[in-house]
KELUM-470943 format. One line per 4 residues: number of its first residue (from 0); their letters; for each residue x, y, z of N, C-alpha, C. Coordinates in steps of 0.2 Angstrom, whole numbers, plus 2048, in hexadecimal, padded with zeros to 3 digits. Example, Ala and Ser with C-alpha at 12.3 -4.5 7.8 and 13.67 -1.06 7.14 Angstrom:
// KELUM-470943
0> as> 842,7E4,827,83E,7EA,827,842,7F0,827  840,7F5,823,844,7FB,824,840,800,827 .
//
This chain:
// KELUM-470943
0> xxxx> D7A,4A7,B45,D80,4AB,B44,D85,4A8,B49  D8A,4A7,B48,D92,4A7,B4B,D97,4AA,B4D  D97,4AF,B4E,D9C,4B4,B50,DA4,4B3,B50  DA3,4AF,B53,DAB,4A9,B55,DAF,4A4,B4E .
4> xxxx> DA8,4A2,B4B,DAB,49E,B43,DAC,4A3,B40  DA8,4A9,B41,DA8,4AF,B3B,DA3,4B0,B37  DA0,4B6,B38,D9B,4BA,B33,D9C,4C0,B31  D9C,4C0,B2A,D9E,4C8,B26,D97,4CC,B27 .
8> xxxx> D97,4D2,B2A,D92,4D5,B2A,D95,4DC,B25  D8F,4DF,B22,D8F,4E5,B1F,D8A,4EA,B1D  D8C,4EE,B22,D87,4F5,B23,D89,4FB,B1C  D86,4FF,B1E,D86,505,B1A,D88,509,B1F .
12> xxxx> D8D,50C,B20,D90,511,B22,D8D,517,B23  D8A,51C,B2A,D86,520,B29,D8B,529,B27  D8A,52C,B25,D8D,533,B26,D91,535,B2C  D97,537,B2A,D9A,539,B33,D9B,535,B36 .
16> xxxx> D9B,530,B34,D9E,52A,B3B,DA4,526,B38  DA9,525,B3E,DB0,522,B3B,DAE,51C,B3A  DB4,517,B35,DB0,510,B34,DB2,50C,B3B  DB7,511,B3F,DBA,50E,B46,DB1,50E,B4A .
20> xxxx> DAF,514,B49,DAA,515,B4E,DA3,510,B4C  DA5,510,B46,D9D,50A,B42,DA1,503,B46  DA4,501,B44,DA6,4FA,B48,DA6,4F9,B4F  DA7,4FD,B51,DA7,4FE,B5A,DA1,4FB,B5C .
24> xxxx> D9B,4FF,B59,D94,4FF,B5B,D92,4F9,B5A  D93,4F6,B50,D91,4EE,B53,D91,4EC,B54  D9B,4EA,B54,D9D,4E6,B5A,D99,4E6,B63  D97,4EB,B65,D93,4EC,B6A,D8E,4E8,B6B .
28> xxxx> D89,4EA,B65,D85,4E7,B63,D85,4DE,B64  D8A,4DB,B60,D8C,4D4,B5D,D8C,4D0,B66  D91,4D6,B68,D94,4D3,B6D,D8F,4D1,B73  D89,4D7,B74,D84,4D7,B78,D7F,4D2,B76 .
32> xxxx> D7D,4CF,B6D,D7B,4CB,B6F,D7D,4C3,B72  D84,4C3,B6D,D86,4BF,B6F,D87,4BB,B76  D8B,4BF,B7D,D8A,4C0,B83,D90,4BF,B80  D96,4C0,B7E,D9C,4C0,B7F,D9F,4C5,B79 .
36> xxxx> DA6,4C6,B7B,DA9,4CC,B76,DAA,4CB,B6F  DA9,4CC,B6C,DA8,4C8,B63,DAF,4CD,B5E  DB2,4C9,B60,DBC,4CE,B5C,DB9,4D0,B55  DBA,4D5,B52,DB8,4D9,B49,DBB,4DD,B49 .
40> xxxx> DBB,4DD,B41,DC1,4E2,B3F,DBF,4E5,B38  DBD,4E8,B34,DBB,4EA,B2E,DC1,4E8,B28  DBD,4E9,B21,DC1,4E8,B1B,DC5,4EE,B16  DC2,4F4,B1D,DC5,4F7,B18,DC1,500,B18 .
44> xxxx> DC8,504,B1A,DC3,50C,B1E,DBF,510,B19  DBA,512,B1D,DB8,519,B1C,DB7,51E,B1D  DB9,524,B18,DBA,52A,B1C,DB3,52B,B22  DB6,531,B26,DAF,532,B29,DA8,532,B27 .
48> xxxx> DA9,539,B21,DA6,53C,B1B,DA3,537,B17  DA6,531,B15,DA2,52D,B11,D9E,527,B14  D99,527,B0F,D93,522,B13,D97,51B,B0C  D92,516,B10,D91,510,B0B,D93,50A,B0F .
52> xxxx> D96,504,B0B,D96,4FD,B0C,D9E,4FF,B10  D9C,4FC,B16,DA2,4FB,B1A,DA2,4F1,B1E  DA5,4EE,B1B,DA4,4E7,B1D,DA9,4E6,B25  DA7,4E1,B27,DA9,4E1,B2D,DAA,4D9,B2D .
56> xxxx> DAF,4D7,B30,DAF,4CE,B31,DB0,4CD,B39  DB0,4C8,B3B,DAE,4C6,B43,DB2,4C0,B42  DB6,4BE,B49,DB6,4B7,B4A,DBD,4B4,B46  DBD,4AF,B43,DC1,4AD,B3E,DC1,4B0,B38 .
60> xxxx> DBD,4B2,B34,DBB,4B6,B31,DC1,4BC,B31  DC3,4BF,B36,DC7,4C4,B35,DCD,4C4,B34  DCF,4BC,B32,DD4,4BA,B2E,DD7,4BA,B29  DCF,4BD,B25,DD0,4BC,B1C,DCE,4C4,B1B .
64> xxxx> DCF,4CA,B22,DCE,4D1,B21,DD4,4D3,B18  DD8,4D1,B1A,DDF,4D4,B16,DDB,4CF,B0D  DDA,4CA,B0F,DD7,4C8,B07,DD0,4CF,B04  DCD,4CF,B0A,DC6,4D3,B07,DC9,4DB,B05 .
68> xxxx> DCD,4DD,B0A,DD0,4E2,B07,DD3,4E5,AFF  DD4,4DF,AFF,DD6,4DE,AF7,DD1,4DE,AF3  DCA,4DD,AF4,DC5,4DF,AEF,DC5,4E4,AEB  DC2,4E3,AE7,DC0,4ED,AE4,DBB,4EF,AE6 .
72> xxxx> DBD,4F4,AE6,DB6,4F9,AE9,DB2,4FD,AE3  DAC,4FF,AE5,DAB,507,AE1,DA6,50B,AE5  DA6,50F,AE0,DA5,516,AE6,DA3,51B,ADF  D9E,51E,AE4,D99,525,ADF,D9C,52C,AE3 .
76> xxxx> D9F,530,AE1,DA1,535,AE3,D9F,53D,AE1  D9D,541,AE3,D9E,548,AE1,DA4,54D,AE1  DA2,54F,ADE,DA9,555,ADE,DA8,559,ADC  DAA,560,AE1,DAA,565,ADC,DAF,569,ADB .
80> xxxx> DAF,56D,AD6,DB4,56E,AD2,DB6,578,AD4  DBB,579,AD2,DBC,582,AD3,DBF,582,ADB  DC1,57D,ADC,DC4,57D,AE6,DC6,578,AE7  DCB,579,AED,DD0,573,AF1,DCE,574,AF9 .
84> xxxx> DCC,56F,AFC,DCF,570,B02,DD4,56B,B05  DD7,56B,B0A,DDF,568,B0C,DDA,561,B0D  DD7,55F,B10,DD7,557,B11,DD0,553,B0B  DCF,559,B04,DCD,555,AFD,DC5,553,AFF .
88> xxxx> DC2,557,B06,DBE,555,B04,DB8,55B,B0A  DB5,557,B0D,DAE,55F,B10,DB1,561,B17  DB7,55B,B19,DB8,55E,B21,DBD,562,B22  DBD,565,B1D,DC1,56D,B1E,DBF,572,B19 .
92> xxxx> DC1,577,B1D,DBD,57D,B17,DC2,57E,B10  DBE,581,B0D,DC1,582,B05,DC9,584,B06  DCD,586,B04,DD4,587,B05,DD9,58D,B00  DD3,58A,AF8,DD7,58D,AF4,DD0,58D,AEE .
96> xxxx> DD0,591,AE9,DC9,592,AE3,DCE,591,ADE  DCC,58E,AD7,DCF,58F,AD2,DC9,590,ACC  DCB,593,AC7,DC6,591,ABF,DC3,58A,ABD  DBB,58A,ABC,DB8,586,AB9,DB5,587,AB7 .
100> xxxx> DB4,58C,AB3,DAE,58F,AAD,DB0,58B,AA8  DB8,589,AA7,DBA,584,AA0,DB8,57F,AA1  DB6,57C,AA6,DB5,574,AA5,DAD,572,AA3  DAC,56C,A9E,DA7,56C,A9B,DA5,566,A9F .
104> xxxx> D9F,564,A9B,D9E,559,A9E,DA3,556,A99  DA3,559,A93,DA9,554,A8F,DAE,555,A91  DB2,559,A92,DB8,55B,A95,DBB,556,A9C  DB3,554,AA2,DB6,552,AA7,DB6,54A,AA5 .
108> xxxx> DAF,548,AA0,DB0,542,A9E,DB5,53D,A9A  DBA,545,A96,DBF,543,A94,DC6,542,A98  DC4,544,A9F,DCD,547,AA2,DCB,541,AA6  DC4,53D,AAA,DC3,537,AAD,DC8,530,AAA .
112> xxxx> DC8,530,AA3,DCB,52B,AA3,DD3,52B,AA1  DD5,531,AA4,DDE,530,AA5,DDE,52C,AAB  DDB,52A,AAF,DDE,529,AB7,DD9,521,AB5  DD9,51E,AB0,DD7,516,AB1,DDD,513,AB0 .
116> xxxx> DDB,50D,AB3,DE3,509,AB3,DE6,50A,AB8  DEC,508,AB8,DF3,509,ABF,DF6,510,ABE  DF5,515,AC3,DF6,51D,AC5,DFA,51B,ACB  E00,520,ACD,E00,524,AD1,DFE,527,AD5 .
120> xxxx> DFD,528,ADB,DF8,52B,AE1,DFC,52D,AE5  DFB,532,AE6,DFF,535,AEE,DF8,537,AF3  DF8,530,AF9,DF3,533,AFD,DF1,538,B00  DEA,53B,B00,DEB,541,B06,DEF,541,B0F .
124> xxxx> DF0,546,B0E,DF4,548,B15,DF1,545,B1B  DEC,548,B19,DE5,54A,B20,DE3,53F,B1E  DE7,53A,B1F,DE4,532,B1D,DE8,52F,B23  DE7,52A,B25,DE8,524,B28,DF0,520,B25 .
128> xxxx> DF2,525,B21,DFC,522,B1F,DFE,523,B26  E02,520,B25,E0A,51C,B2A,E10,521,B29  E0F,527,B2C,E15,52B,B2D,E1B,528,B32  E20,525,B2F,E26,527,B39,E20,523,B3E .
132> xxxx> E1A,51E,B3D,E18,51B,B43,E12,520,B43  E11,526,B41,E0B,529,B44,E07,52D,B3E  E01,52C,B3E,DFB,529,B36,DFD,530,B35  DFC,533,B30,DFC,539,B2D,DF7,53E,B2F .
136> xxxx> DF1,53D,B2F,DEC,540,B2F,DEF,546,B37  DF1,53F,B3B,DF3,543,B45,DF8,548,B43  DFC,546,B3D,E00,54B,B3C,DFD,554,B36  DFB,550,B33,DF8,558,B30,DF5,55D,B36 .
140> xxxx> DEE,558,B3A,DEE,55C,B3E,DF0,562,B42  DF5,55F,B44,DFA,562,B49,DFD,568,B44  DFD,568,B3D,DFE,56D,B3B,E07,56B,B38  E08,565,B3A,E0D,563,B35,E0F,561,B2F .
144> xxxx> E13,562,B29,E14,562,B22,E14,558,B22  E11,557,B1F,E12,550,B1D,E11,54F,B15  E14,54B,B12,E1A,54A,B0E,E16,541,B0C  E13,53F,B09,E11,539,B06,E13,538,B01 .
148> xxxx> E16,530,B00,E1B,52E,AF8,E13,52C,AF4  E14,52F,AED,E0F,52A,AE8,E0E,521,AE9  E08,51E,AEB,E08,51A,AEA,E02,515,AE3  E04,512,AE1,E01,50E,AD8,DFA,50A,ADA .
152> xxxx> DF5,50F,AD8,DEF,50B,ADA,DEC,50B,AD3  DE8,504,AD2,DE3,503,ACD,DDB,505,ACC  DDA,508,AC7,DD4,509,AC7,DD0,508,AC1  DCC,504,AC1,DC8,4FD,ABD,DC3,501,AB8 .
156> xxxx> DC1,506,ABC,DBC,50B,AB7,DB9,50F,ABC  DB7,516,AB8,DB7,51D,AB8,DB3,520,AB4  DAC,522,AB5,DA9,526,AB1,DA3,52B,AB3  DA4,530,AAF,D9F,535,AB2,D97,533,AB3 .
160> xxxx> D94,534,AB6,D8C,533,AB7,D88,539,AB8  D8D,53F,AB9,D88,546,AB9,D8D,54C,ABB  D8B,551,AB6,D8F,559,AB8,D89,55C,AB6  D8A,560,ABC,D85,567,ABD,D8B,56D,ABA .
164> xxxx> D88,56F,AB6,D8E,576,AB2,D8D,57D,AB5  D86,57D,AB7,D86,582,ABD,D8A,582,AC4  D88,57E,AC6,D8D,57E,ACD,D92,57A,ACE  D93,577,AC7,D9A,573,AC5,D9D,56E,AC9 .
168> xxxx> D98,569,AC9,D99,564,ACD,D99,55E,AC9  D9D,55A,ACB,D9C,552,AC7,D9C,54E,ACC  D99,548,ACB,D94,542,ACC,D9B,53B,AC9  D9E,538,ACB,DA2,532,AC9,DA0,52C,ACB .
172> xxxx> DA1,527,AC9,DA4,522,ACB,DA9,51D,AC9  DAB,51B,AD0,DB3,517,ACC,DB3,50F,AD2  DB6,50D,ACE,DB9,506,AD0,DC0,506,ACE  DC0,503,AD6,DCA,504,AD7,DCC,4FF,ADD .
176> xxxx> DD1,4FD,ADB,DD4,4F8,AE1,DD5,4FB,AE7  DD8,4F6,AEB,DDC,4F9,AF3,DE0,4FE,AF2  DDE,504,AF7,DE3,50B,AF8,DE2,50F,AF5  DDC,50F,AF1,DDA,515,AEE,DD7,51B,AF2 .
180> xxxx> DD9,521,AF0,DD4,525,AF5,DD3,52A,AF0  DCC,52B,AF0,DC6,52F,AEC,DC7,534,AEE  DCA,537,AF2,DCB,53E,AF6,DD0,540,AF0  DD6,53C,AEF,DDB,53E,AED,DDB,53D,AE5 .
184> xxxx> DD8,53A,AE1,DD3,539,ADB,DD0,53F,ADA  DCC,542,AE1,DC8,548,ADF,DCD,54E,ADD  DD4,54E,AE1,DD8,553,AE0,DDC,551,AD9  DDC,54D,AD8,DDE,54B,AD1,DDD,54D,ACC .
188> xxxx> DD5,54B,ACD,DD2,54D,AC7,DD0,554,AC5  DD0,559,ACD,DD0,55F,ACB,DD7,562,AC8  DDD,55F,AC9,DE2,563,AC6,DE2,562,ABC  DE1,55A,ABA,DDD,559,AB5,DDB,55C,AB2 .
192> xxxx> DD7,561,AB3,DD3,566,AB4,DD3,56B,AB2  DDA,56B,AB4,DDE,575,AB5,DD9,578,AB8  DD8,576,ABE,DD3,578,AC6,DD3,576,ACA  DCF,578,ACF,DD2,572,AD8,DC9,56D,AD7 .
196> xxxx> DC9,569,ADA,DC3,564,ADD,DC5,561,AE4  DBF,560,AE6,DC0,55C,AED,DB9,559,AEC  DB8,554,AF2,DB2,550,AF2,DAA,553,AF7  DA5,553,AF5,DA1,553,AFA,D9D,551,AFB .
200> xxxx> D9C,549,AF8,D99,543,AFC,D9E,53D,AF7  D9C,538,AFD,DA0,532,AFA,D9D,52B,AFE  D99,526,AF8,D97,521,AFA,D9C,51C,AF7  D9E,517,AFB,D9F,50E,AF7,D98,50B,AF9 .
204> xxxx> D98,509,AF2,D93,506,AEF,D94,4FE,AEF  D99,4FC,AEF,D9D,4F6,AED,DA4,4F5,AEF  DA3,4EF,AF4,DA9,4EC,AF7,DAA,4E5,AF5  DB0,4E3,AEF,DAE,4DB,AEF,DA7,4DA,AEB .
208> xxxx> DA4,4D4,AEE,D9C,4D3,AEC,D97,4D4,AF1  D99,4DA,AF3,D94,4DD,AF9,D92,4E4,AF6  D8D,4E6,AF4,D89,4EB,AF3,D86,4EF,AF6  D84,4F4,AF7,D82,4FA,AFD,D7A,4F6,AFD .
212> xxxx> D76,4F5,AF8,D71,4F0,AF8,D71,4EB,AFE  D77,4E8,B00,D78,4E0,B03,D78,4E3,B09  D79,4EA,B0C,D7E,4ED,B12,D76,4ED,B17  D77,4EC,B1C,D72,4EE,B23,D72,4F5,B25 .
216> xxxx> D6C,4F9,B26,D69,4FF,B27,D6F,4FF,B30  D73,504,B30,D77,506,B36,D73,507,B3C  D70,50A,B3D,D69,50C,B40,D64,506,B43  D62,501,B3C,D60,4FC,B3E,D60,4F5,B41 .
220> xxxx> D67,4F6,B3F,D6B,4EF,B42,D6B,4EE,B47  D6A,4EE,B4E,D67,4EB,B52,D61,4E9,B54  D5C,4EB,B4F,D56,4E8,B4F,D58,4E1,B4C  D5B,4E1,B45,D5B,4DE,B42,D60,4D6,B46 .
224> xxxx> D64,4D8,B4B,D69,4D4,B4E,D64,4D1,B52  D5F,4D1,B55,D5B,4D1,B5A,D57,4CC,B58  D54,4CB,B51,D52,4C5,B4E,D57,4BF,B4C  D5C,4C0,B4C,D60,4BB,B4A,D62,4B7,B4F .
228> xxxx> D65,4AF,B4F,D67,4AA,B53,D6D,4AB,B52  D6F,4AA,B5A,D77,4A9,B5A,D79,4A3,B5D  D7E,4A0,B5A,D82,49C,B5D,D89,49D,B60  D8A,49B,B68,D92,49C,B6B,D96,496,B69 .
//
């Protein structure tokens, strides 16, 4: 391995950990084998909350970050139905309950594919936008009204894979370009609905031609570093 020519690495993002904070650690790793500091940058965030394929490039490599970003991704998601919470997904409590004794599995399979194709999105508040200089998310926080414009994202395909009708939960998957957020999908879908949803698990499965399959165990990776040859 090279570090300096560039090597794309890609893990599986563990539960609760920022992608700022998975990166950090490799790079630690990369750098420690290396004996020098090895510059990296990822292709593209994860929420906390969400696990999966988080790619990482090194070196020159993090030159062609904004190309990879442009991949499609996809992602398995949960949601459940009958409630909203402010940031669309489990790191805040419920907010608000609505009716979903109406919603059937045909119902939800049929309201999924309003939203394939080019949509409209207005991102969550509680996200990583560009307010006036300062990310959104610091601002909700604090307990401030933020106000995000719709922006036109693509989504390639959406389909149900499981509703629990007792506890009224659905199972999705979707592929969708750069700037899609499945938090804000989730909220989508429950209004679709004539109900609230939010999410409470979220994997990517697929970034580009990189599969959770292809990704290095978080945990394991510096076993795994430990065997490998490096070249400065």
């Amino acid at each position: 391995m090279n570090f300096k020519e560039g090597e794309i690495i890609a893990i599986n993002k563990p539960y609760r950990l920022s992608s700022f904070g998975a990166l950090a650690h490799i790079r630690f790793l990369c750098s420690k084998k290396a004996g020098l500091k090895v510059k990296m940058g990822h292709t593209g965030t994860l929420d906390p909350l969400a696990t999966g394929v988080l790619v990482l490039c090194t070196g020159k490599m993090t030159k062609r970050i904004e190309e990879f970003q442009a991949h499609t991704k996809e992602y398995v998601a949960t949601l459940q139905l009958g409630a909203t919470t402010a940031s669309y997904d489990m790191e805040h409590e419920v907010d608000a309950t609505y009716p979903s004794e109406h919603i059937t599995k045909e119902m939800a399979a049929d309201v999924l594919q309003q939203f394939v194709g080019d949509i409209d999105q207005v991102p969550p508040s509680f996200s990583a936008c560009n307010v006036n200089g300062k990310r959104a998310y610091q601002l909700s926080r604090k307990g401030k009204e933020v106000e995000l414009q719709p922006k036109q994202i693509h989504i390639d395909e959406i389909e149900l894979l499981d509703f629990d009708d007792i506890l009224k939960q659905m199972r999705i998957r979707v592929v969708c370009g750069k700037g899609t957020y499945i938090r804000a999908l989730a909220r989508d879908i429950g209004c679709a609905l004539n109900s609230g949803a939010y999410l409470t698990a979220l994997c990517r499965t697929r970034s580009g031609g990189i599969r959770i399959e292809d990704c290095h165990d978080y945990d394991s990776f510096e076993q795994w570093l430990d065997e490998q040859d490096i070249e400065n």
